[in-house]
Backbone of each chain as nested JSON, in Angstrom:
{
  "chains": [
    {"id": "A", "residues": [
      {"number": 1, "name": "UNK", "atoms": {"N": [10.977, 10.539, 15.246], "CA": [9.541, 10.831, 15.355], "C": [9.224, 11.252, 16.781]}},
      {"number": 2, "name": "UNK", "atoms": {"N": [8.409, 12.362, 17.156], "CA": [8.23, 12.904, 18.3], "C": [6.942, 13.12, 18.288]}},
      {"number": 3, "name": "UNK", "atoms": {"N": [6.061, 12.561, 19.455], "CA": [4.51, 12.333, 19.614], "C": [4.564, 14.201, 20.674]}},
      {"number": 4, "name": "UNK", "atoms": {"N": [3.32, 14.884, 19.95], "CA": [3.173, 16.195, 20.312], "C": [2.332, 16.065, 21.968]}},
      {"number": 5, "name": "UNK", "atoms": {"N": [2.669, 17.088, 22.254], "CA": [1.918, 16.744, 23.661], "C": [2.471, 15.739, 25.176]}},
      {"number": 6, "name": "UNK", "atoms": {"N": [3.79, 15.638, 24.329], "CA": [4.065, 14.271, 25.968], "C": [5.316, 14.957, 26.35]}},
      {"number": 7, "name": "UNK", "atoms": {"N": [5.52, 14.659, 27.243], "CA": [7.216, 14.432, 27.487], "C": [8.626, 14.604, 26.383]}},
      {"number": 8, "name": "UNK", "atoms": {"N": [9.287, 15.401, 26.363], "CA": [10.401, 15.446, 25.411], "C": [11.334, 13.832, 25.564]}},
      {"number": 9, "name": "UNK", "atoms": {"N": [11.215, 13.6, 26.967], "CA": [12.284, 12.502, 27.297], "C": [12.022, 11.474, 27.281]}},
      {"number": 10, "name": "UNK", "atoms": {"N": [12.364, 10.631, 26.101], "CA": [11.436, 9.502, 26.248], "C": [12.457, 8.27, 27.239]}},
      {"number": 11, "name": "UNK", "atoms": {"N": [11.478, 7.118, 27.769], "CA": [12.357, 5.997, 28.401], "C": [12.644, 4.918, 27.228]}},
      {"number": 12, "name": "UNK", "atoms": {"N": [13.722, 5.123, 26.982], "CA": [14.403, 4.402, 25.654], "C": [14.056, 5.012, 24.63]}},
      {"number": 13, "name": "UNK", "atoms": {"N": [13.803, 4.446, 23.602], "CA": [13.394, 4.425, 22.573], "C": [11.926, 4.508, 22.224]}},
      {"number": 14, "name": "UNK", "atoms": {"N": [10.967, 4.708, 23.414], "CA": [9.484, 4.6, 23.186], "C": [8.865, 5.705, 22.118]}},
      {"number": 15, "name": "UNK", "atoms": {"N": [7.846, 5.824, 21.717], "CA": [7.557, 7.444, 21.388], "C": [6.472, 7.601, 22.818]}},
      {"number": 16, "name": "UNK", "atoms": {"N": [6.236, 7.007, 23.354], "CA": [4.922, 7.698, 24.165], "C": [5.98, 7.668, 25.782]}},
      {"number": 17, "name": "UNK", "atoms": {"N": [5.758, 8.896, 26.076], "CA": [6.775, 8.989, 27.369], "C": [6.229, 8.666, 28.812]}},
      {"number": 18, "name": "UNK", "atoms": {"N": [4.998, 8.591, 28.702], "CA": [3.777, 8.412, 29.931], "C": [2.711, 7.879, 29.459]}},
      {"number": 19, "name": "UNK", "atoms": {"N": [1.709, 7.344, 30.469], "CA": [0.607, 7.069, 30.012], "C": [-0.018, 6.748, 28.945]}},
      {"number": 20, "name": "UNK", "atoms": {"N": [-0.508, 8.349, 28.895], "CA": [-1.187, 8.613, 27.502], "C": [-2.138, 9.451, 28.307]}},
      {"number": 21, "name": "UNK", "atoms": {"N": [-3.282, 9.851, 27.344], "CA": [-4.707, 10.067, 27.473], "C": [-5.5, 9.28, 26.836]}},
      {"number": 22, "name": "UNK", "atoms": {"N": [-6.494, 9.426, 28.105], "CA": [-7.695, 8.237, 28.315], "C": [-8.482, 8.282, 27.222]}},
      {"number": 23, "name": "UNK", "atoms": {"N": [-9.247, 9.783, 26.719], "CA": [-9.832, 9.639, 25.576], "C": [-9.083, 10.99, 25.02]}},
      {"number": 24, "name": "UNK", "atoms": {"N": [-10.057, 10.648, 23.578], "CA": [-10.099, 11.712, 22.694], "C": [-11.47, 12.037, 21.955]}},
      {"number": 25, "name": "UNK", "atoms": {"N": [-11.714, 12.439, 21.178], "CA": [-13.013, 12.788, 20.69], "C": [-13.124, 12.005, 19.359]}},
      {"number": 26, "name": "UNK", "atoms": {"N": [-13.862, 10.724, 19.412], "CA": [-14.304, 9.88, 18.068], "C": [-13.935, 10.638, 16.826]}},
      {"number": 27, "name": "UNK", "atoms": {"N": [-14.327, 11.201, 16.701], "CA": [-14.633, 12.171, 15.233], "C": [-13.499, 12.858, 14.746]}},
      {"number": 28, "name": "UNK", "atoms": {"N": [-12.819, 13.217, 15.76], "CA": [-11.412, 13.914, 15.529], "C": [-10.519, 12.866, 15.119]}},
      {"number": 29, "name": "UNK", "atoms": {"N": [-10.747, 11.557, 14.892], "CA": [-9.541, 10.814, 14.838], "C": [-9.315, 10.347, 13.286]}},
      {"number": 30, "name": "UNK", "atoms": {"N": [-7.764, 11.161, 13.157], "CA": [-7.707, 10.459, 11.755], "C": [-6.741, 9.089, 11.757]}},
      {"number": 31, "name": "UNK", "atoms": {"N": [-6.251, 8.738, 12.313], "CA": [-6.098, 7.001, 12.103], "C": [-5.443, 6.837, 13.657]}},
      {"number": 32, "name": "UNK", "atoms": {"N": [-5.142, 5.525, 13.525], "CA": [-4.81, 4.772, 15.045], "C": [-3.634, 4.179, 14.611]}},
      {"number": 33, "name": "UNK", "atoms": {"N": [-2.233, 4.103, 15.235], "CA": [-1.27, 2.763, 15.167], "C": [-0.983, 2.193, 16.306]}},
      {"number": 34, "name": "UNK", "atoms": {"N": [-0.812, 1.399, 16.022], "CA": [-0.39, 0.355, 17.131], "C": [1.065, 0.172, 16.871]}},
      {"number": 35, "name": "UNK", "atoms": {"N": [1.864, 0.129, 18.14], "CA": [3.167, -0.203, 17.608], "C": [3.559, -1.272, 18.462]}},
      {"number": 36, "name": "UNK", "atoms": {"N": [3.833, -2.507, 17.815], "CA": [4.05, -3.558, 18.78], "C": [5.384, -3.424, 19.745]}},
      {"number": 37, "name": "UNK", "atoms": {"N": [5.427, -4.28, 20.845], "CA": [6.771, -4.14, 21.63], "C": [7.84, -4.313, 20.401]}},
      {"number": 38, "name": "UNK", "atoms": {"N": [9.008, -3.81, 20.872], "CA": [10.329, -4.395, 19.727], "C": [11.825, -4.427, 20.807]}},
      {"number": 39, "name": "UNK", "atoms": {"N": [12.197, -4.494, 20.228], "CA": [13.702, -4.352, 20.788], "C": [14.016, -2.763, 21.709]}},
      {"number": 40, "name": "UNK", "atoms": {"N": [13.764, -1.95, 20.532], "CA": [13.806, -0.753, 21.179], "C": [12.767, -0.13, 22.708]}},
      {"number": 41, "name": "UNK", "atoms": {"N": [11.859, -0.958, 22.147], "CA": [10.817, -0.282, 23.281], "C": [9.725, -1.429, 23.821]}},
      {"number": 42, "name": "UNK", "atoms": {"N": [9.654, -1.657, 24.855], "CA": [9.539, -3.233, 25.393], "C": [7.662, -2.909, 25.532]}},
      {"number": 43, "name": "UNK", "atoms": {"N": [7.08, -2.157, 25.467], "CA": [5.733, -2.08, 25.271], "C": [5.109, -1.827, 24.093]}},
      {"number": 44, "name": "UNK", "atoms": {"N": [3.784, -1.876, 24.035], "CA": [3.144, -1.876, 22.71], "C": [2.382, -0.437, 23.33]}},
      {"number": 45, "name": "UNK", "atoms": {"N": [2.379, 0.17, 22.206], "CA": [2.085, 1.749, 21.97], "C": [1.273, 1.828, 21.182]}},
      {"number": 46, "name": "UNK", "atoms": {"N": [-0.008, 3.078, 21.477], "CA": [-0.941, 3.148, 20.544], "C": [-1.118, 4.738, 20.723]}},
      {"number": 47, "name": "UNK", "atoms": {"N": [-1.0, 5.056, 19.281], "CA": [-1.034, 6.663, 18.575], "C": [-2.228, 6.882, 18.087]}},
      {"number": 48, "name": "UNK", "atoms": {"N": [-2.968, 7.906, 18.647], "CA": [-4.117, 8.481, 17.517], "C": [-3.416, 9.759, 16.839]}},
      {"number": 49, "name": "UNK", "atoms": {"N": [-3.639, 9.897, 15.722], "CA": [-3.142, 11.688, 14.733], "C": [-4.522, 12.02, 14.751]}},
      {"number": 50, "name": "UNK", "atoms": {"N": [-4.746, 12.92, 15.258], "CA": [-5.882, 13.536, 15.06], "C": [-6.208, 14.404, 13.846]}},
      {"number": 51, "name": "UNK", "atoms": {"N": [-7.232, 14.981, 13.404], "CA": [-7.459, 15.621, 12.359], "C": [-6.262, 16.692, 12.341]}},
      {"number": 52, "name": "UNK", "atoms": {"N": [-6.708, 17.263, 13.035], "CA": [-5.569, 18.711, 13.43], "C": [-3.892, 18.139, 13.362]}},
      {"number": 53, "name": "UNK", "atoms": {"N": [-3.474, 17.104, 12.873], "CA": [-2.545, 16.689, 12.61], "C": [-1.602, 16.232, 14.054]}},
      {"number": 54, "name": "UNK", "atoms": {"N": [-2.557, 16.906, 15.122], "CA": [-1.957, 16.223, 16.424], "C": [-1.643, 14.935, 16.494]}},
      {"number": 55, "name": "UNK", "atoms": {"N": [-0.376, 14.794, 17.103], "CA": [-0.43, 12.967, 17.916], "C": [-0.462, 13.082, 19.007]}},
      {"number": 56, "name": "UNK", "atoms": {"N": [-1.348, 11.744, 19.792], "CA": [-1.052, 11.378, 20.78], "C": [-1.083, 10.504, 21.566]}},
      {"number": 57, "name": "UNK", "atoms": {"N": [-0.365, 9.857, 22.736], "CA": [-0.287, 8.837, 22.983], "C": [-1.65, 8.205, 24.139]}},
      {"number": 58, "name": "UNK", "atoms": {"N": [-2.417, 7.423, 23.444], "CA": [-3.103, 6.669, 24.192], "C": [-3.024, 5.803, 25.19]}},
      {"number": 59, "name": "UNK", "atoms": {"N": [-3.857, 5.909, 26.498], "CA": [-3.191, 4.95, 27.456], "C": [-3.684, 3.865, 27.101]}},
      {"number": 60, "name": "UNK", "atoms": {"N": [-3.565, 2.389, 27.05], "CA": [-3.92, 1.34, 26.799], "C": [-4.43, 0.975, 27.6]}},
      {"number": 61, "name": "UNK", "atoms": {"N": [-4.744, 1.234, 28.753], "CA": [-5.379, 0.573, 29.886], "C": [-7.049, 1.513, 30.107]}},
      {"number": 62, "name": "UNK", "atoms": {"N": [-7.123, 2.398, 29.265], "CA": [-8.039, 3.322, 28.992], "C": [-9.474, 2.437, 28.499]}},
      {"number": 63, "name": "UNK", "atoms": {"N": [-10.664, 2.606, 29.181], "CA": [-11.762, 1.837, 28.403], "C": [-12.268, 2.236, 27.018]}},
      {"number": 64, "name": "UNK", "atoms": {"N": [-11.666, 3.59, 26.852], "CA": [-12.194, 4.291, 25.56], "C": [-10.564, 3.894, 24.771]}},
      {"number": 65, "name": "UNK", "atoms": {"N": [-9.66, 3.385, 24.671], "CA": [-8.971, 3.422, 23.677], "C": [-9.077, 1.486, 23.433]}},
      {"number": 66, "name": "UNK", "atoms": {"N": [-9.455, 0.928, 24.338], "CA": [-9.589, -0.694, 24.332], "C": [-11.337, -0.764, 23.275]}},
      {"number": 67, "name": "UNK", "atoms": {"N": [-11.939, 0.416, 23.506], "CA": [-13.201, 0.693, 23.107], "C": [-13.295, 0.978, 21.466]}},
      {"number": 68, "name": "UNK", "atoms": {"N": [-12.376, 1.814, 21.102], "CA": [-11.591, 1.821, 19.666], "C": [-11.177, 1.046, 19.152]}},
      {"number": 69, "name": "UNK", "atoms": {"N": [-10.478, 0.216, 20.12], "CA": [-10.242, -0.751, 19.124], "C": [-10.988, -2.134, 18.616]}},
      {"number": 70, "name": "UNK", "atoms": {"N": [-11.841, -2.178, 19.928], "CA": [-12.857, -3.325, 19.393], "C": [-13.514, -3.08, 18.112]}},
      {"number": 71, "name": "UNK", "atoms": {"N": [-14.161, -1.323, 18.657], "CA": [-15.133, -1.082, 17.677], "C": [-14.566, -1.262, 16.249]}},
      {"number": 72, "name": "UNK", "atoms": {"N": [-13.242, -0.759, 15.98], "CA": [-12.413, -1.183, 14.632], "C": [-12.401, -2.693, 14.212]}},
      {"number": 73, "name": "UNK", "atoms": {"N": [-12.308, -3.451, 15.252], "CA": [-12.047, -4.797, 15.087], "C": [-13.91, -5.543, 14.129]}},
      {"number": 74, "name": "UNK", "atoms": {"N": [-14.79, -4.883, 15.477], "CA": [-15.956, -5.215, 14.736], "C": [-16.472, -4.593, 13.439]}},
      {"number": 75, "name": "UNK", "atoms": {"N": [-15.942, -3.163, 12.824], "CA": [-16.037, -2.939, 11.58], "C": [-15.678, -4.01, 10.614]}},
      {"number": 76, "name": "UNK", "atoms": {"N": [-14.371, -4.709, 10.748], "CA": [-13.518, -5.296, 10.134], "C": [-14.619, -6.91, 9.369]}},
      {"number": 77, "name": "UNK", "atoms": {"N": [-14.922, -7.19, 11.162], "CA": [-16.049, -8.426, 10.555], "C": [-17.146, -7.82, 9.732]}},
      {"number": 78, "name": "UNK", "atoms": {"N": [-17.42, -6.995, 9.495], "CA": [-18.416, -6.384, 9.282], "C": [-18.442, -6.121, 7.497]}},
      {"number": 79, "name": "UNK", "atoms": {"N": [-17.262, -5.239, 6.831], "CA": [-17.089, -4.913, 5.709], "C": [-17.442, -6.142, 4.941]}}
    ]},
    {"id": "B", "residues": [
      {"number": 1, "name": "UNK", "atoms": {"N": [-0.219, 10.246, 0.044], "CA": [0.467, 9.429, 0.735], "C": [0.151, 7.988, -0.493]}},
      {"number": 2, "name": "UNK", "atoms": {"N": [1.143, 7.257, -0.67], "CA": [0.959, 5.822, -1.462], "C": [1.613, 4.932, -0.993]}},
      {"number": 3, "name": "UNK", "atoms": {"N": [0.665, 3.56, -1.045], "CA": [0.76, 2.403, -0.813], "C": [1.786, 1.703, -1.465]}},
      {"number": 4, "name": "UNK", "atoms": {"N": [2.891, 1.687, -0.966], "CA": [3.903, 0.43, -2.103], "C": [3.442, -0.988, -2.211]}},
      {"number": 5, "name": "UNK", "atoms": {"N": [2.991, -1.297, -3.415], "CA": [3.03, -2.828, -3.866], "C": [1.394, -2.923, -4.204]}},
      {"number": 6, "name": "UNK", "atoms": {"N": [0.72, -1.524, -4.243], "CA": [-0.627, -1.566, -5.054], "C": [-0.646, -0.842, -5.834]}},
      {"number": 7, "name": "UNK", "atoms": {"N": [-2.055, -0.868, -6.286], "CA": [-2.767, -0.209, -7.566], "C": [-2.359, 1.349, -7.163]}},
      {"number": 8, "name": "UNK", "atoms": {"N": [-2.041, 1.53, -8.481], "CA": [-1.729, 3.753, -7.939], "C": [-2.907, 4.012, -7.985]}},
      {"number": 9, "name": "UNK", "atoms": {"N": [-3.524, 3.45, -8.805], "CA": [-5.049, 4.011, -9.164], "C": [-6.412, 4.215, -7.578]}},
      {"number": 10, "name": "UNK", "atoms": {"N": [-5.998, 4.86, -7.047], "CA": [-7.198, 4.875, -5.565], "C": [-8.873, 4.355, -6.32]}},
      {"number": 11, "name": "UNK", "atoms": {"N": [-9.441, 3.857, -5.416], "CA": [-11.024, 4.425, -5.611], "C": [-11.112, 5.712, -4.547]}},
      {"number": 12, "name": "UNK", "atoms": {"N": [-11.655, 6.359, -5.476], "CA": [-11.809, 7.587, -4.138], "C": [-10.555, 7.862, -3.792]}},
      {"number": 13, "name": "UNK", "atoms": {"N": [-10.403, 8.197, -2.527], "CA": [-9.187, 8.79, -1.61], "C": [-8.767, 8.062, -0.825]}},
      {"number": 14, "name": "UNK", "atoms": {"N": [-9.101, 6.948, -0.774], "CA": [-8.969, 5.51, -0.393], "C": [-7.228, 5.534, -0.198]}},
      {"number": 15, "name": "UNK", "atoms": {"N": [-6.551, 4.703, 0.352], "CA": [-5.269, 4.907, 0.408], "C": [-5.284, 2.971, -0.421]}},
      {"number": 16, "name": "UNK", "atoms": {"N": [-5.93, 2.564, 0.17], "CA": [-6.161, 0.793, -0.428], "C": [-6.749, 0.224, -1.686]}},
      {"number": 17, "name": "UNK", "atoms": {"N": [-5.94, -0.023, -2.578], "CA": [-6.798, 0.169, -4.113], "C": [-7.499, -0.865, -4.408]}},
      {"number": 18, "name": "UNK", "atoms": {"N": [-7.234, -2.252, -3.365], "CA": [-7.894, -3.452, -3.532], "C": [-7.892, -4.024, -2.229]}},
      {"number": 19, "name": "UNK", "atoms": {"N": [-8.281, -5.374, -2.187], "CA": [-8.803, -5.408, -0.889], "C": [-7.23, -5.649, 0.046]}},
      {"number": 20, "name": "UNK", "atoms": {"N": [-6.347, -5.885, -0.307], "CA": [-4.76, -5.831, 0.641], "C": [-4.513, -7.272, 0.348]}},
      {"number": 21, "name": "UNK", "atoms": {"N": [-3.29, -7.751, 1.498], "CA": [-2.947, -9.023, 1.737], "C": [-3.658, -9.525, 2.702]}},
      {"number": 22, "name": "UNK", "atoms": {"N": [-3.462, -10.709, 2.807], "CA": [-4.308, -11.515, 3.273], "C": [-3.196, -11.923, 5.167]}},
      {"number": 23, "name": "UNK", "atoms": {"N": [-2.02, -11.957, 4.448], "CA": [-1.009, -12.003, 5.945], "C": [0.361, -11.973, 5.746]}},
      {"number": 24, "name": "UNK", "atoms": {"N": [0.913, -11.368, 6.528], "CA": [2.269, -10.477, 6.401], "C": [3.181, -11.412, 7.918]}},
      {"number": 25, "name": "UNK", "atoms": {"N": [4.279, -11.14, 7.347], "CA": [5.291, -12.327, 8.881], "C": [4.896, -11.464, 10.092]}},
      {"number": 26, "name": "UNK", "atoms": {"N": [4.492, -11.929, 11.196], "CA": [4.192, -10.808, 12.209], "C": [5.566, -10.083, 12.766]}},
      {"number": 27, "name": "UNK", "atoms": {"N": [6.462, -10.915, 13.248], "CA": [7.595, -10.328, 13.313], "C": [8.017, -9.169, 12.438]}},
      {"number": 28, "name": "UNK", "atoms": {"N": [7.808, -9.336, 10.907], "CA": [8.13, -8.619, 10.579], "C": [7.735, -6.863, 10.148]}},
      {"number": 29, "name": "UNK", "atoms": {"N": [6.481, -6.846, 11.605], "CA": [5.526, -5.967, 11.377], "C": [6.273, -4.754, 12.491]}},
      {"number": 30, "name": "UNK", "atoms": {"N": [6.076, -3.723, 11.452], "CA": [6.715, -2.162, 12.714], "C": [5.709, -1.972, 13.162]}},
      {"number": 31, "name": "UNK", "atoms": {"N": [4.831, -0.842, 12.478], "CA": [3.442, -0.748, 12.876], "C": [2.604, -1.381, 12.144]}},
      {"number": 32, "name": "UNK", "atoms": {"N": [1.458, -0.996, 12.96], "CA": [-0.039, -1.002, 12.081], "C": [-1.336, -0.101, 12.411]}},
      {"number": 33, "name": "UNK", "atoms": {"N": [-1.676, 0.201, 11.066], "CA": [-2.536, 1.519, 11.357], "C": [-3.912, 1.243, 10.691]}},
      {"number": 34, "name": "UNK", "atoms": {"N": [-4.857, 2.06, 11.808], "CA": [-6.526, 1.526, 11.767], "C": [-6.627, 3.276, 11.083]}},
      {"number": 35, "name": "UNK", "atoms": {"N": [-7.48, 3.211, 9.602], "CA": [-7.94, 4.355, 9.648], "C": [-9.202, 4.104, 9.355]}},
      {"number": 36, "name": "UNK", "atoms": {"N": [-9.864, 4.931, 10.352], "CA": [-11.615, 4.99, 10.173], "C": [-11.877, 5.601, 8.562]}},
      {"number": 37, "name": "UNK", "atoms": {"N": [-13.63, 4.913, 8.223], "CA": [-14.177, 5.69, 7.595], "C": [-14.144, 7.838, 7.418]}},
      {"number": 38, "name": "UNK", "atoms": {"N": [-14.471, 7.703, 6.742], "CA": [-14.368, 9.18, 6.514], "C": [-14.688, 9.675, 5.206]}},
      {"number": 39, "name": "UNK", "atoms": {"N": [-15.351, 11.09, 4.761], "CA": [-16.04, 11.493, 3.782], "C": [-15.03, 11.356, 2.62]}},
      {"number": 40, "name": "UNK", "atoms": {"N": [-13.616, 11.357, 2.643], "CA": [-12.862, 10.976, 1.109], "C": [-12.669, 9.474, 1.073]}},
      {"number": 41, "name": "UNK", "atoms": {"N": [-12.695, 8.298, 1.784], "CA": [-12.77, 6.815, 1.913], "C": [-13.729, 6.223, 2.837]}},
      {"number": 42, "name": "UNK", "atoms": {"N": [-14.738, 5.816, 2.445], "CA": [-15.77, 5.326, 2.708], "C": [-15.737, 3.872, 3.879]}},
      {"number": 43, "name": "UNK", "atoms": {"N": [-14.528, 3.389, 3.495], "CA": [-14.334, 2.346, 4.151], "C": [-12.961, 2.466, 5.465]}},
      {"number": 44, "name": "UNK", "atoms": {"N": [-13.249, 1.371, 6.302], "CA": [-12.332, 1.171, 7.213], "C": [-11.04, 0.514, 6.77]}},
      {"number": 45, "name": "UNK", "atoms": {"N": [-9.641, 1.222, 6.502], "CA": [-8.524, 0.578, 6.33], "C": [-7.088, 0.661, 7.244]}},
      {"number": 46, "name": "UNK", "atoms": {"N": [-6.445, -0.479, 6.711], "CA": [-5.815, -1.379, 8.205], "C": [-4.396, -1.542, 7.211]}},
      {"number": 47, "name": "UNK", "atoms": {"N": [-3.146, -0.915, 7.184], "CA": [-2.452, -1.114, 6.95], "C": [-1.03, -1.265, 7.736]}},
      {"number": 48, "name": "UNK", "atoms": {"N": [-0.086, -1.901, 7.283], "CA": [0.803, -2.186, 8.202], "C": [2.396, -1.911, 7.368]}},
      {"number": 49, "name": "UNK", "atoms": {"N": [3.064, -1.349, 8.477], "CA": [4.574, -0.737, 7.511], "C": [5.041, -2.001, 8.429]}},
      {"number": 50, "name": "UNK", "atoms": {"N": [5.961, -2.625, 7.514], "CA": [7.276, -3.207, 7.899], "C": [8.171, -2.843, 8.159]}},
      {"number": 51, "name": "UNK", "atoms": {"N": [9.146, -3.801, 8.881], "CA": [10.545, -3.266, 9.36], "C": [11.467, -2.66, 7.87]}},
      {"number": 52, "name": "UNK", "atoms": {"N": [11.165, -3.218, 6.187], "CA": [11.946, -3.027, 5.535], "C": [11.16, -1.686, 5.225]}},
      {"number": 53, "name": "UNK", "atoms": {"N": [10.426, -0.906, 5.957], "CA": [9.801, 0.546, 5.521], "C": [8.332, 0.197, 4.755]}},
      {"number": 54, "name": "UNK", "atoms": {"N": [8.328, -0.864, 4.169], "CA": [7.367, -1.203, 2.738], "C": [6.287, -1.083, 3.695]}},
      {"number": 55, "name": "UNK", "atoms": {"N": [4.818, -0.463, 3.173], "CA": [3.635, -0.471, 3.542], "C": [2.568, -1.501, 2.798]}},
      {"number": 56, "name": "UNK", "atoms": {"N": [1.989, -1.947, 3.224], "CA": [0.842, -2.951, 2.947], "C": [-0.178, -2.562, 3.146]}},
      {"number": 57, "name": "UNK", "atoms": {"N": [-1.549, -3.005, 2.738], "CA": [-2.472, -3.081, 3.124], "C": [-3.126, -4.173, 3.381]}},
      {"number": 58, "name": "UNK", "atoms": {"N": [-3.488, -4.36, 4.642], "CA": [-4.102, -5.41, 5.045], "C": [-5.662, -6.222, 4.661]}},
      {"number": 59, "name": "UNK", "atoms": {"N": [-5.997, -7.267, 4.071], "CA": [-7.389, -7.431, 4.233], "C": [-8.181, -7.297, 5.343]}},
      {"number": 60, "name": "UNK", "atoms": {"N": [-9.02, -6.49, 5.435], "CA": [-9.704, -6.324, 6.975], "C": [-10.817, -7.407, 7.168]}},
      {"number": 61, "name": "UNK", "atoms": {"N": [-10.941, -8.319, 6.202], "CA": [-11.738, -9.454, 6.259], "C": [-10.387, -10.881, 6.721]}},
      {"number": 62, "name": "UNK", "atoms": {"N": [-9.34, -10.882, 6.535], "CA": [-8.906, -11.711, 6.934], "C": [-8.502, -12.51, 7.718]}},
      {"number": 63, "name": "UNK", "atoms": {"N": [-8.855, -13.713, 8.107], "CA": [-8.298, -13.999, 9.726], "C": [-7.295, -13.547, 10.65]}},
      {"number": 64, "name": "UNK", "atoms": {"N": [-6.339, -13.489, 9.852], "CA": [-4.763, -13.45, 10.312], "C": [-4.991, -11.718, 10.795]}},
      {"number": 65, "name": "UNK", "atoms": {"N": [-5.282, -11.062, 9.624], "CA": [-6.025, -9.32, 9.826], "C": [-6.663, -8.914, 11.256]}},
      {"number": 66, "name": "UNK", "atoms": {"N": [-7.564, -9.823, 11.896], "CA": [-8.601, -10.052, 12.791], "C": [-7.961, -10.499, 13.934]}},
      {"number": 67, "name": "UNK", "atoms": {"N": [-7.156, -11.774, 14.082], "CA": [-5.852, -12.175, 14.366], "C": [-5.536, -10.951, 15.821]}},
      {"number": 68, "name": "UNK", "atoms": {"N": [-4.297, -9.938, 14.421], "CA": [-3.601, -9.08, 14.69], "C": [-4.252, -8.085, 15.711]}},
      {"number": 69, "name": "UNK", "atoms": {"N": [-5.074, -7.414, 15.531], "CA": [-5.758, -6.761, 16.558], "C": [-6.444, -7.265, 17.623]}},
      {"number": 70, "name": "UNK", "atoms": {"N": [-6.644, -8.575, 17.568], "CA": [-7.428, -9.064, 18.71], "C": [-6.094, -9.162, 19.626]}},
      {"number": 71, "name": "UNK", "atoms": {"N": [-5.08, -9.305, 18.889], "CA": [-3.914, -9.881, 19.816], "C": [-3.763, -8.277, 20.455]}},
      {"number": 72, "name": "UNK", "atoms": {"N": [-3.03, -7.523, 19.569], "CA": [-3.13, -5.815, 20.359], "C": [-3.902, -5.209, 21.202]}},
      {"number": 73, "name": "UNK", "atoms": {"N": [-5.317, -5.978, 21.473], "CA": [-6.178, -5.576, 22.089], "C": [-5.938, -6.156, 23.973]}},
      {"number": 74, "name": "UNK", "atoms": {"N": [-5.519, -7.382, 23.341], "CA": [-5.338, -8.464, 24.696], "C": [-3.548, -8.006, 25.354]}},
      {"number": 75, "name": "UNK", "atoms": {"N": [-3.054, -7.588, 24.607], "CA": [-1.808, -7.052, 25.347], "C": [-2.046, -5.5, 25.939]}},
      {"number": 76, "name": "UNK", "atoms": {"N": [-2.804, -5.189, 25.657], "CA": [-3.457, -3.646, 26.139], "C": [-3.966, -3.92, 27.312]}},
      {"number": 77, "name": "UNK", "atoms": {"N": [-4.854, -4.856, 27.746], "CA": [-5.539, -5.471, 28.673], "C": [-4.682, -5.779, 29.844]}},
      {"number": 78, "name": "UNK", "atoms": {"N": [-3.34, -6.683, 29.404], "CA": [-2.368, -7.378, 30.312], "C": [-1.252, -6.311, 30.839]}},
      {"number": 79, "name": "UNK", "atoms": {"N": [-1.132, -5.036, 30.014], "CA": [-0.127, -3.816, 29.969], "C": [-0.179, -3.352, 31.748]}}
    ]}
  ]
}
């Protein structure tokens, strides 16, 4: 699996080779994963696919991707 | 795209045919994926692939559900 937009080279086994980007555009987003640390890749990684079938890697330290995920979290209490 | 271990039957375009599981071994979690609302599924769904490939769907009302992302959120924070 290869996240579009980053680095070809990843460090280990990660998919996200840098950073990330800080935001993206709400509306464009068709789902979020989270990929917990594992063996292969000692950080936890978070992917948006965008409509346009783009991926890309979110920085986690980003207020708009920590911002996503609350807001998901508070849907959740919510349904 | 289909859910192994639910209803084939969608409501809508829903990928979640009922409300999911309630809690899955965390260890034994690869990813997990937040997909927003949107005009073919009305609702917010939270599913999670395991290491054996199998996909789930998560209850997004469930503690353990609620749990999981609060924890992803707080390792984002500490990253």
């Amino acid at each position: 699996m290869e996240v579009q937009g980053q680095n070809k080279f990843h460090k280990g086994r990660c998919f996200c080779a840098d950073k990330g980007v800080d935001v993206v555009s709400p509306k464009n987003i068709e789902k979020l994963e989270i990929i917990p640390p594992s063996p292969s890749c000692g950080k936890q990684e978070i992917i948006v696919t965008l409509k346009s079938t783009e991926r890309k890697c979110m920085n986690p330290e980003s207020r708009f991707t920590q911002y996503l995920i609350k807001r998901a979290l508070e849907k959740m209490a919510q349904q």
